[in-house]
C-alpha positions, -999 to +999 in steps of 0.1 A: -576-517-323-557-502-292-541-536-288-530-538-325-518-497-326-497-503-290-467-526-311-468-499-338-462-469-312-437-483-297-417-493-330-421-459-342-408-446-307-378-470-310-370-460-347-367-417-334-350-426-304-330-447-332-322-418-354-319-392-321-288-412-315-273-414-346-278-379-352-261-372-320-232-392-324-229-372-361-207-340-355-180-335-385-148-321-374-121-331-353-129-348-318-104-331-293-080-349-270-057-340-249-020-337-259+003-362-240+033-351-220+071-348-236+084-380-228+111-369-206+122-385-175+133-355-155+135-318-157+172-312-162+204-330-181+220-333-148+212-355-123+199-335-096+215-340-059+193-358-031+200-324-010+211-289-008+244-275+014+234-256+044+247-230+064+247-220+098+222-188+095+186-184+100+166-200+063+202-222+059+191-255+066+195-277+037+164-291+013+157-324-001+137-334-031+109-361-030+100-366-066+064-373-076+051-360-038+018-338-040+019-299-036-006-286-009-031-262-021-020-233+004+016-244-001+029-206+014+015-222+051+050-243+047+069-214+060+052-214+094+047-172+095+010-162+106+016-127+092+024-140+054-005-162+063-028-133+066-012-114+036-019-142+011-056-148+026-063-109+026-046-106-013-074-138-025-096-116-004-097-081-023-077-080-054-097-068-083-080-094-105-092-122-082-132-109-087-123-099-123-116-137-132-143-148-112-166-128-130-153-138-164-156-175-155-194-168-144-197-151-181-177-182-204-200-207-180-236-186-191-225-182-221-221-219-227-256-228-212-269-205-233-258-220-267-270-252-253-306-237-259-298-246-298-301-282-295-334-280-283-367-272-304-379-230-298-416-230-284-430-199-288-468-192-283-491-163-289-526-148-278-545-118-290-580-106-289-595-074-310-629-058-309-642-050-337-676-030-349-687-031-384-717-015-401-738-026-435-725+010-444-694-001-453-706-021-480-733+006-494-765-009-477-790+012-459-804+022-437-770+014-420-769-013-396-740-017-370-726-050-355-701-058-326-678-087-321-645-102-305-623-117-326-596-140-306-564-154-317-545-183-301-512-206-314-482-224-302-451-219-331-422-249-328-394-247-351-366-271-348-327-269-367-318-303-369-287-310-358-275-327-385-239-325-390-232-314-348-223-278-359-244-263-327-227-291-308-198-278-319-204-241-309-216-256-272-182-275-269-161-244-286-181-224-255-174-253-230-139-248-239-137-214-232-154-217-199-124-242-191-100-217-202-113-190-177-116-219-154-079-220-153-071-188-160-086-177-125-064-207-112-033-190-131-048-156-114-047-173-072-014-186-082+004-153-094-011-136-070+001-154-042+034-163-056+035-126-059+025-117-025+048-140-009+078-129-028+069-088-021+067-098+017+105-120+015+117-088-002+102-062+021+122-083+051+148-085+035+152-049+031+143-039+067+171-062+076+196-046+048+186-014+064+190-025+099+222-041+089+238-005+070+224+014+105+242-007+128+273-001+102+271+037+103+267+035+140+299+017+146+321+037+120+306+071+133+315+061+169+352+050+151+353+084+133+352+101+171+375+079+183+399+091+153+393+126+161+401+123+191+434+106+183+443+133+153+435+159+180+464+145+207+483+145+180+485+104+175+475+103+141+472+125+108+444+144+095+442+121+064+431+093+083+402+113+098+391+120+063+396+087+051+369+076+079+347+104+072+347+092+034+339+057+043+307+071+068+294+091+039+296+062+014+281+038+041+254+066+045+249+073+009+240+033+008+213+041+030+187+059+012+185+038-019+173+008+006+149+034+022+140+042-016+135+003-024+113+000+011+091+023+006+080+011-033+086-024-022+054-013+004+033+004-019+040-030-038+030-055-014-001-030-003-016-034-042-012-071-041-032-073-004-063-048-026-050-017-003-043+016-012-007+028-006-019+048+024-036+018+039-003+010+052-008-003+089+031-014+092+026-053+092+056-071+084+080-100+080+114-109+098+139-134+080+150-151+112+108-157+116+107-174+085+115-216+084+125-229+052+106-263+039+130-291+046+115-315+018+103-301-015+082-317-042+097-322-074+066-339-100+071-360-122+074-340-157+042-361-170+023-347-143+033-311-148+016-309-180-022-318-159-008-291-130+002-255-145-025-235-153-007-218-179-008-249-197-040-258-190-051-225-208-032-237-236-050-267-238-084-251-231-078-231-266-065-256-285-099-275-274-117-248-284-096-247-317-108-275-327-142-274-322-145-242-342-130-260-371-156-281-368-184-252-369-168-245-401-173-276-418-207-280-405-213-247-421-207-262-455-234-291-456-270-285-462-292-268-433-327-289-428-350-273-404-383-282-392-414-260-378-453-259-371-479-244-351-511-251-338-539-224-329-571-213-332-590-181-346-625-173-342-653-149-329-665-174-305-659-209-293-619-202-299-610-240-295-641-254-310-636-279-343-644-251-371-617-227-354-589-250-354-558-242-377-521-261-379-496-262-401-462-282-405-430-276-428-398-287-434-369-267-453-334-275-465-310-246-476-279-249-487-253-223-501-252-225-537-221-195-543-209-171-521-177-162-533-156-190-509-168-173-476-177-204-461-145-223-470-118-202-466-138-192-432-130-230-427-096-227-439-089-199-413-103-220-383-080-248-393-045-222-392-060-207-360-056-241-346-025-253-359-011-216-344-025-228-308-009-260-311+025-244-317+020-218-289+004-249-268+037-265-275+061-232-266+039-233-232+052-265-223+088-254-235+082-223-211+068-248-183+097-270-177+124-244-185+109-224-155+111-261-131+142-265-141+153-230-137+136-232-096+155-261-092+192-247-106+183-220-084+176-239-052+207-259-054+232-231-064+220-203-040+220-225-011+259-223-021+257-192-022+242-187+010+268-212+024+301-191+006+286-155+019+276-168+057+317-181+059+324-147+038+309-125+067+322-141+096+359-137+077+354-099+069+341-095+109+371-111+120+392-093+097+377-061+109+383-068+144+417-081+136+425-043+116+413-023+143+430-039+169+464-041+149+456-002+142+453+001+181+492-011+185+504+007+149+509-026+136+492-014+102+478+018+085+446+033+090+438+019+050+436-015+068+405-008+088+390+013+062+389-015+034+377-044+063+350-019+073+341-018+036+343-054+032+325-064+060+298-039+049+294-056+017+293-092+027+267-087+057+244-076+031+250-099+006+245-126+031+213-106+038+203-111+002+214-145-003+194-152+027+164-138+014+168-157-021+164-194-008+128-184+003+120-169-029+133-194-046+112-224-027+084-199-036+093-194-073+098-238-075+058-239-057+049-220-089+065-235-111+053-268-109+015-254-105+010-238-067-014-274-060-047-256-070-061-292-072-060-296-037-078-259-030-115-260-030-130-242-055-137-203-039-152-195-071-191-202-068-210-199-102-231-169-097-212-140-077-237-110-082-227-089-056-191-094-048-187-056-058-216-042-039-193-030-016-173-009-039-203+004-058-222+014-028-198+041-021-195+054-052-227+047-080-258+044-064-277+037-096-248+012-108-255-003-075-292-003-076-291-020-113-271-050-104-298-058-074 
């Protein structure tokens, strides 16, 4: 008989591992895939030039494109500066938005796990034992004689909601999807972040050197202001030319504090990026001339970029998630079937003994009969939600490419610019030296030297600025095509339980002591 029943097992194992898989491979809706890439062969109408102009100043050198080459993940090490090195390492470090998305990815990836708990059958089990007395009392007999005993109470409960139609597989990959989108919304966090932090420390040079630049101005133009003093009081010149040079110090001065102004914000800035406090300030700083300027950029192919931005990738993650919901929906619509038993026992004495055993097993279908449409327009609703984050899927890509293109406009027309105001400041310090020594022999009128002054004023800053602008711009292209998270290792480990211990032990000690 053993030989005989061991064909027959195995058949009837074959025919559920049979239906398991065809049940699994049944889940109505939608099946997701990715969207493919505009078919577009570059980023701009134009054909962009091989290189940039250069100019003979500090962050002037000229750039060239390699299309299709890879973007490093810590792509801000390309301007050689150990100090913006230690900014960007120090911002990943502390910023509350960096442990913020950390923390939401850990939630979207438990969450996930936990739905996956649906596919599988609930065991629950149970155990009791009650003493009990009883007396012939009870039931009008006497004399009245008592009696003792322990009544126990054992069983293991299954129940199991067929999968039928893949609605709880739907759920897991809706949560799946979700997990993905905090995934790469804590990419979109890192990248932001140290776009940002680079950009606050380019500005905060560039400032100190506008600064340094209008001191060095006022210096020169007060010591010229004595100078005319002393030539109005011999009697060389008239009082109105003193007061012309007194009105271009005060307006050279009066330039001064707005830059101070813009410093000190720029500061409290660039100390919230790094996690500090304004007062945390310990004075650490960039120079321009420190900086170097990458000499070959990558420029991706426009395929790529779609697989590389974050932002995108987001998009994508909720139109996954989209869809998946939609097919919840439909799921929801078909009948329910659900199976369940238990096992046990229940007796006095001898609790797994022959006469104690009981069991049961059911099956049950349900089905909504009427409910007014809930279901279906529920399932309506899922279906506009996704076609609304397809369109805004689609306006991420527009926003994606415009922002390349933009980085790359930017790159080639500011390093003119930089070219243009580098010539413009050597002209206006040549024309200043030229007024003042014409002034020196009465060749011209004191006007002369006031509007060169002016002049030169003007273009040394702007030269400042322009300066400033090619690095921000290599930093703004960096981000633009997706900051190279691929090539980062992943800092964000899936359980991060005390990444905050440090700020709740100084202020919650119970907060503190519930996390442990």
């Amino acid at each position: 008989m053993a030989g005989a029943w061991r064909p027959a097992r195995t058949a009837a194992l074959a025919g559920v591992s049979l239906c398991g898989v065809l049940l699994a491979s049944c889940a109505v809706g939608p099946d997701f895939g990715s969207p493919a890439g505009p078919a577009v062969q570059g980023y701009t109408r134009e054909q962009r030039p091989a290189a940039t102009t250069s100019a003979p100043v500090p962050g002037g050198n000229s750039q060239g494109f390699e299309t299709g080459r890879d973007i490093p993940g810590a792509w801000w090490a390309l301007f050689r500066s150990r100090q913006l090195n230690a900014f960007v390492e120090e911002a990943i470090r502390n910023h509350p938005d960096v442990q913020a998305a950390q923390f939401a990815l850990r939630y979207a990836r438990e969450n996930a796990l936990a739905q996956q708990g649906g596919l599988f059958p609930q065991v629950s089990g149970s155990a009791s034992a009650e003493r009990d007395r009883v007396t012939t009392a009870q039931s009008g007999q006497w004399p009245a004689q008592g009696s003792t005993y322990t009544l126990y109470n054992a069983s293991v409960s299954v129940s199991y909601a067929l999968d039928l139609w893949g609605g709880t597989r739907r759920q897991v990959e809706a949560l799946q999807a979700q997990a993905d989108y905090q995934g790469f919304k804590l990419e979109a966090t890192y990248l932001a972040l140290t776009a940002n932090v680079v950009t606050a420390a380019i500005t905060d040079a560039s400032l100190r050197d506008q600064i340094l630049a209008t001191e060095e101005i006022i210096k020169a133009e007060s010591d010229q202001l004595a100078r005319i003093q002393h030539q109005f009081e011999i009697g060389a010149i008239s009082k109105s030319d003193v007061l012309s040079q007194e009105a271009t110090l005060a307006q050279s001065r009066a330039t001064l504090a707005p830059l101070q102004k813009q410093l000190a914000q720029q500061r409290n800035q660039l100390m919230a990026y790094l996690g500090r406090l304004p007062s945390q300030d310990r004075g650490e700083h960039l120079r321009l001339a420190e900086l170097r300027l990458p000499q070959r950029l990558p420029v991706s192919l426009p395929s790529a970029l779609v697989r590389q931005r974050p932002d995108i990738r987001q998009a994508e993650a909720t139109l996954h998630q989209a869809t998946a919901t939609v097919g919840v929906g439909i799921a929801n619509l078909l009948p329910q079937l659900t199976l369940s038993g238990s096992y046990g026992a229940s007796g006095p004495e001898r609790l797994f003994s022959p006469d104690t055993i009981v069991w049961s097993a059911a099956s049950s279908v349900s089905q909504k009969i009427f409910d007014g449409g809930t279901l279906y327009h529920t399932k309506e609703a899922d279906v506009a939600a996704f076609e609304q984050d397809l369109a805004l899927y689609k306006s991420t890509v527009v926003t994606a490419f415009q922002n390349v293109a933009d980085s790359l406009r930017a790159i080639q027309y500011d390093a003119a610019t930089l070219k243009a105001q580098a010539a413009a400041e050597k002209a206006t310090a040549d024309s200043l030296a030229m007024a003042v020594e014409q002034f020196k022999t009465g060749a011209v009128p004191y006007a002369n030297v006031i509007n060169a002054q002016q002049s030169y004023l003007n273009s040394r800053v702007s030269r400042i600025k322009a300066q400033a602008t090619r690095f921000t711009d290599t930093a703004a292209l960096f981000q633009a095509l997706g900051g190279g998270w691929w090539n980062r290792m992943d800092e964000t480990p899936d359980a991060l339980p005390r990444a905050n211990a440090g700020y709740f032990a100084g202020t919650d000690k119970k907060t503190e002591d519930a996390l442990r």
